[in-house]
C-alpha positions in Angstrom: 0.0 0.0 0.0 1.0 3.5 -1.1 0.5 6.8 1.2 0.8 10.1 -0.6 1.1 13.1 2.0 -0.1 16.3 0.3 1.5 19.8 1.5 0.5 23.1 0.8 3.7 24.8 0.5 6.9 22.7 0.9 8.7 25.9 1.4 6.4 26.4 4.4 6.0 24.9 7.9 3.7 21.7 6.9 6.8 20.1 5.3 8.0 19.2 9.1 5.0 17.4 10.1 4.4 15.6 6.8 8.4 14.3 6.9 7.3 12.8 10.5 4.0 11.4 9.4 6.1 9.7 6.6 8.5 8.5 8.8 5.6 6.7 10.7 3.8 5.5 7.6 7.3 3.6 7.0 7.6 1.9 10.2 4.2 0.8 9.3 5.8 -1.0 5.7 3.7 1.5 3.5 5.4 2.9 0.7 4.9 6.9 1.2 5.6 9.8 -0.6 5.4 13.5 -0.1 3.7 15.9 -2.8 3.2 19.5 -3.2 3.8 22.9 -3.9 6.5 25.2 -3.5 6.0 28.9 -3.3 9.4 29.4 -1.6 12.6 29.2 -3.3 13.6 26.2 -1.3 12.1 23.4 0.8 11.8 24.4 4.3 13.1 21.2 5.9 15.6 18.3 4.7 13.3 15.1 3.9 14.7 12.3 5.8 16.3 9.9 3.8 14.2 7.8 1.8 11.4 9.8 1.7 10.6 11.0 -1.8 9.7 14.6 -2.3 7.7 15.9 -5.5 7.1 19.2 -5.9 5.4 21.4 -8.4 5.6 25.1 -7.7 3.2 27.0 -6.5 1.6 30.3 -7.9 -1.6 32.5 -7.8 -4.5 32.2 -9.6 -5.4 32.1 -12.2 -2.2 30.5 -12.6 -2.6 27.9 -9.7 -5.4 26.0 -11.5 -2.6 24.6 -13.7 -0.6 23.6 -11.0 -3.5 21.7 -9.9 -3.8 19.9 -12.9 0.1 19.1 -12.6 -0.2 18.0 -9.1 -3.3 15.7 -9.4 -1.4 13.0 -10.9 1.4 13.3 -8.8 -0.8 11.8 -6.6 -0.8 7.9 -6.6 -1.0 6.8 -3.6 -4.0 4.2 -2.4 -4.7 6.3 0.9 -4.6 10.4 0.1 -2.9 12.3 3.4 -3.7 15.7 3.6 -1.3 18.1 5.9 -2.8 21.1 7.0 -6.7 22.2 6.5 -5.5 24.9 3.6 -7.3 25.0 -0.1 -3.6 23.9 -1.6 -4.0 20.7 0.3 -7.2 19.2 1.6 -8.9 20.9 -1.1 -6.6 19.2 -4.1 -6.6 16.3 -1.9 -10.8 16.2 -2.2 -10.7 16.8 -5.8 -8.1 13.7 -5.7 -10.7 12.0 -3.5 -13.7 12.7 -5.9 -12.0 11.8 -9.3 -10.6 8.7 -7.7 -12.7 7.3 -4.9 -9.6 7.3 -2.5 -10.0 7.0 0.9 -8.7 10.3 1.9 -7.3 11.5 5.4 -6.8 15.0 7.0 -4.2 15.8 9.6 -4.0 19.0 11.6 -1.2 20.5 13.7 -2.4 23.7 13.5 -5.5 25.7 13.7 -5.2 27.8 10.4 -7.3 30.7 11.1 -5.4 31.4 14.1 -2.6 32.9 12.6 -5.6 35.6 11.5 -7.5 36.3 14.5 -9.4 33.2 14.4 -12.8 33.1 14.3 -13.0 36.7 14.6 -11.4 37.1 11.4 -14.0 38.2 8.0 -13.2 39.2 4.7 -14.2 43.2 4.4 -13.2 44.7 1.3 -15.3 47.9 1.8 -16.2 48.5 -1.9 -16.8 46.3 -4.9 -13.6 48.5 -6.4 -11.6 46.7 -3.6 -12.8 43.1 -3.9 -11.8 43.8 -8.4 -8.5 45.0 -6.8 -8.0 42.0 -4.5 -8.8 39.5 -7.3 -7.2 40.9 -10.5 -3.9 42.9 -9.4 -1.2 41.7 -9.4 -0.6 41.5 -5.7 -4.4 41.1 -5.3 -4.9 39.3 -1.6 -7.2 37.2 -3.2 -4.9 35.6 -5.9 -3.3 33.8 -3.2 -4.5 30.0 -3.1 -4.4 29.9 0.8 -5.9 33.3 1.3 -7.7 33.3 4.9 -11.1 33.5 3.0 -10.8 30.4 1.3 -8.9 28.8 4.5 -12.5 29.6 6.0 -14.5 28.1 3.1 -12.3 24.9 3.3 -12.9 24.8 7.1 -16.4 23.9 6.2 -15.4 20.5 4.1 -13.6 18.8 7.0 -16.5 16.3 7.5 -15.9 14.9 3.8 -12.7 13.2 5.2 -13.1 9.8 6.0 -10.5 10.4 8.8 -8.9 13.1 10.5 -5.6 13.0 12.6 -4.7 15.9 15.0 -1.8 16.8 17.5 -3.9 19.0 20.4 -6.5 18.9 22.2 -7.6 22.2 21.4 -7.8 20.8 17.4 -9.7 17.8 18.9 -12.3 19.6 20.3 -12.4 21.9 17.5 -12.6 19.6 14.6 -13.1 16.0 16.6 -10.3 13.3 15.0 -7.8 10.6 16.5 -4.9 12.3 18.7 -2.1 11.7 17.0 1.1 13.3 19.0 4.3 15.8 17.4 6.2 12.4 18.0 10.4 11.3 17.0 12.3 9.0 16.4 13.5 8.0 19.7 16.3 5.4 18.5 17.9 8.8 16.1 17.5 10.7 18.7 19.2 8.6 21.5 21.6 10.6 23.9 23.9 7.7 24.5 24.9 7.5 20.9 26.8 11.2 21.6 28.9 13.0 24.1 27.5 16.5 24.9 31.1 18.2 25.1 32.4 16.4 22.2 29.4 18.4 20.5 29.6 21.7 22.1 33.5 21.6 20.7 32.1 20.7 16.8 29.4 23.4 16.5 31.7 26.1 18.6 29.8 25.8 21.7 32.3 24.8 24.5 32.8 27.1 27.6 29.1 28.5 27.1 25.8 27.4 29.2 24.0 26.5 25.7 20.1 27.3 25.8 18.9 25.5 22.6 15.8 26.7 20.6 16.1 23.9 17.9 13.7 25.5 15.4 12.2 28.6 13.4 11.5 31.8 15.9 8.8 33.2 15.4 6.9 35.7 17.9 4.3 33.3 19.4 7.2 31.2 20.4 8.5 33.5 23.1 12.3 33.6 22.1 12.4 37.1 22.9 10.9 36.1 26.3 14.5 34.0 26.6 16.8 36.9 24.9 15.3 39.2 27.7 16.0 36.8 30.6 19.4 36.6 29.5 19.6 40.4 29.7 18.3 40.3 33.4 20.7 37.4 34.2 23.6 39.4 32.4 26.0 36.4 32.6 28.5 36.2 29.4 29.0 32.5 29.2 24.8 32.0 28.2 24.3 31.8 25.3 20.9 30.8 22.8 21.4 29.0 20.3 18.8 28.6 16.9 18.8 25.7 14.7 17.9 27.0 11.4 15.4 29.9 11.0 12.7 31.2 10.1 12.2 31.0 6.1 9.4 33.4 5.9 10.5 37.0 7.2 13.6 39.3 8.1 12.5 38.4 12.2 16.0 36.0 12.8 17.6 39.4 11.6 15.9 41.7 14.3 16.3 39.3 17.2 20.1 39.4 16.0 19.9 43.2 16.0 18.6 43.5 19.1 20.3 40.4 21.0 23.1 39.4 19.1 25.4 39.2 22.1 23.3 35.9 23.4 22.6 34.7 19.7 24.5 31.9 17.8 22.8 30.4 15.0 23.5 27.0 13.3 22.1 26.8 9.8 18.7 24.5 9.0 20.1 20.8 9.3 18.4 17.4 8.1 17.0 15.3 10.8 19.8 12.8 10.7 22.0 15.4 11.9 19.1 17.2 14.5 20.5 14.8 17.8 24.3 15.7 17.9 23.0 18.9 18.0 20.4 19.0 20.5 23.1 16.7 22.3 25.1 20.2 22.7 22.5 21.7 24.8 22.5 22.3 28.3 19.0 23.1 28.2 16.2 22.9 26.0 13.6 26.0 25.7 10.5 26.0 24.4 8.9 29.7 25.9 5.6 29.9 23.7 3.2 32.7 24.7 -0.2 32.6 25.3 -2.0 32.6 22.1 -4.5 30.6 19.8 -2.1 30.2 17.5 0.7 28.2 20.2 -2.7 27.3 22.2 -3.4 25.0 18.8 0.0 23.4 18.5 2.2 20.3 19.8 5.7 22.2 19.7 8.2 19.7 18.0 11.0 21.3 20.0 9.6 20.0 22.9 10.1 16.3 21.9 13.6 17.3 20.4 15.1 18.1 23.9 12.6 15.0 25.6 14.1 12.5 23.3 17.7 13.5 24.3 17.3 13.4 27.6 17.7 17.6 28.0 16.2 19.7 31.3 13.4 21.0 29.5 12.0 24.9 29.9 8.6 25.8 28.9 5.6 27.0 29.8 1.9 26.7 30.9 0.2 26.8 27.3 -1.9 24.9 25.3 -1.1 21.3 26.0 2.7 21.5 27.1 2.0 20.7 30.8 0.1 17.8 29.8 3.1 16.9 27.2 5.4 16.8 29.4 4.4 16.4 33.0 6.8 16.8 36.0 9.5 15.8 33.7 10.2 19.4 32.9 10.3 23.0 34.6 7.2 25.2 33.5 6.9 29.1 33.8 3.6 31.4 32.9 3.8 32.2 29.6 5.5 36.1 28.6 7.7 36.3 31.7 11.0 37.0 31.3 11.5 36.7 35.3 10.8 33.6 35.8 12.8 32.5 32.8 15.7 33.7 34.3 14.4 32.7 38.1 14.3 29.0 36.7 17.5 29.0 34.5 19.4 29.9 37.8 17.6 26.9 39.5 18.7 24.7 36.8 21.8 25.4 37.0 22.5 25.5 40.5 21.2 22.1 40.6 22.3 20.7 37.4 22.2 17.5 38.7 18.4 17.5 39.2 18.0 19.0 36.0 19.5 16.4 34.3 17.8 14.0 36.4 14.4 15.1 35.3 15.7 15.1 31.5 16.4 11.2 32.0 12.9 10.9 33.0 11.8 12.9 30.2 13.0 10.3 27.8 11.0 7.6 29.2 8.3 9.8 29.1 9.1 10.5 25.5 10.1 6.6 24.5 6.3 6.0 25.8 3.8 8.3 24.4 5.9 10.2 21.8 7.7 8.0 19.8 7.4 6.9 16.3 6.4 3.7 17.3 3.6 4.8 19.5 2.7 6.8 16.5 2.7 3.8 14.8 -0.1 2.1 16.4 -2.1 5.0 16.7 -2.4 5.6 12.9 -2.2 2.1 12.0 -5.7 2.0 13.7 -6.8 4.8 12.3 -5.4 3.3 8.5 -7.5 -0.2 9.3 -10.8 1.9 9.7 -10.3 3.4 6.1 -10.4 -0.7 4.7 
């Protein structure tokens, strides 16, 4: 049996989650695949190996309706795996569905309207001049195949999957579906297979107490919250470091304005190489703030530094407490102070700290791994037969 996973915008966030869910499909034996478009100039994340990646670029309409027609036969898969509840993908995805009869599946990490205001959010152009504007100029809002309007529209076609996978329970009690966790690979990402100082000394790192953000910032994420905790603590050997970046604004570039003295940033790496790096950290941080946009997600970072075994730093938002338990340390989201209260605990009892990050692991090896992944979407794959 065949999975195709169908992104929206390979040079967008979705890639991440669809390169996990393929790495589950293939501890399951399916043969998977990854399709999609690509509005970016590159792909946002490094497939794992063995994953196959197609991609047919994305543009506006009226443009996009021939990629569509490109993209549809991409698709050959027996099940259809939609990422994301966006036009560009659950929508080609029930076009797929209704020219082939494939059983079709939605997953959701996100809540998409969040990123708009949510449900507040309405389409008011104000004139009929405005609504010509917004769907015949060039930069016409409109034009674009995931505009907010159409994300609303699509919203209203969830029901026509035949299954629907999602990471939070804010999603599940949103759209309904089969909990399906922001998992890893828990044999990859295996601390005794590295030795922390051996990879603070590779990526430049040695001497510093290395708070590791192993992902794209972005301002619901908090980093800032970190950056100013480090300017109350006003220690030179902290330092935070950021895996990659983010790909879709100059926002890496005005945290390094403003904090480059606590900044070092290691460029976008494929999973394979993700662990020795995390192994480098002394601590892991995953600061989101309170909003509906973090309130709807399962941060990946958090099972990046649970995996390896790292002290973990987050806070009370969305489902992190329930992710990871007593196995971590939790602030109140947006407060710089108790970032740096909690970073001077940790390391004053380092010990502890690393105690805890052991225990993380288990937690992780139990209810976040790809296995456990496994068996939760085999289940959900059976009820599709």
């Amino acid at each position: 049996m065949k999975v195709s996973l169908v992104v929206s915008d390979l040079s967008g966030g979705g890639a991440i989650r669809a390169f996990l869910l393929g790495q589950v499909i293939r501890k399951l034996n399916y043969e998977v695949e990854v399709v999609g478009f690509q509005f970016g100039q590159e792909l946002y994340g490094i497939p794992p190996q063995g994953i196959p990646v197609v991609s047919i670029p994305g543009q506006q309409y009226p443009q996009f309706v021939k990629s569509i027609q490109t993209l549809l036969p991409k698709i050959d898969g027996d099940i259809i795996y939609a990422v994301k509840l966006k036009p560009s993908s659950f929508g080609v995805s029930l076009l797929k569905k209704w020219f082939t009869g494939r059983p079709l599946l939605l997953d959701m990490d996100d809540w998409e309207l969040s990123w708009y205001g949510g449900d507040q959010w309405s389409y008011q152009p104000g004139s009929l001049r405005q609504v010509y504007r917004d769907l015949f100029k060039p930069q016409g809002k409109l034009r674009f195949p995931d505009d907010p309007l159409y994300v609303k529209w699509t919203e209203r076609w969830v029901s026509l999957a035949d299954q629907i996978t999602i990471d939070t329970e804010f999603l599940k009690q949103r759209f309904g579906g089969v909990y399906l966790p922001n998992g890893k690979d828990t044999d990859l990402f295996d601390p005794g297979r590295f030795d922390p100082d051996s990879s603070r000394q590779r990526y430049g790192l040695q001497g510093y107490k290395v708070l590791m953000f192993p992902g794209a910032p972005r301002p619901h994420k908090g980093v800032e919250d970190v950056l100013m905790a480090l300017d109350y603590l006003n220690q030179d050997d902290y330092r935070l470091v950021i895996v990659g970046g983010s790909p879709y604004d100059d926002y890496d570039d005005r945290l390094i304005q403003q904090w480059g003295r606590w900044i070092i940033q290691i460029p976008r790496s494929p999973v394979e190489t993700m662990p020795e790096i995390v192994a480098a950290a002394h601590v892991v941080v995953v600061p989101q703030r309170d909003t509906l946009t973090a309130k709807a997600q399962f941060p990946l970072k958090l099972t990046d530094g649970m995996a390896m075994g790292k002290p973990l730093l987050s806070t009370r938002v969305g489902d992190i407490p329930e992710i990871i338990g007593d196995t971590g340390y939790l602030v109140d989201p947006g407060s710089p102070e108790q970032i740096a209260e909690t970073l001077t605990k940790i390391f004053d009892h380092f010990g502890e700290a690393q105690a805890k990050g052991w225990q993380a692991r288990q937690r992780c090896i139990e209810n976040y791994s790809i296995d456990s992944m496994a068996i939760i979407l085999e289940e959900v794959i059976n009820k599709l037969r």
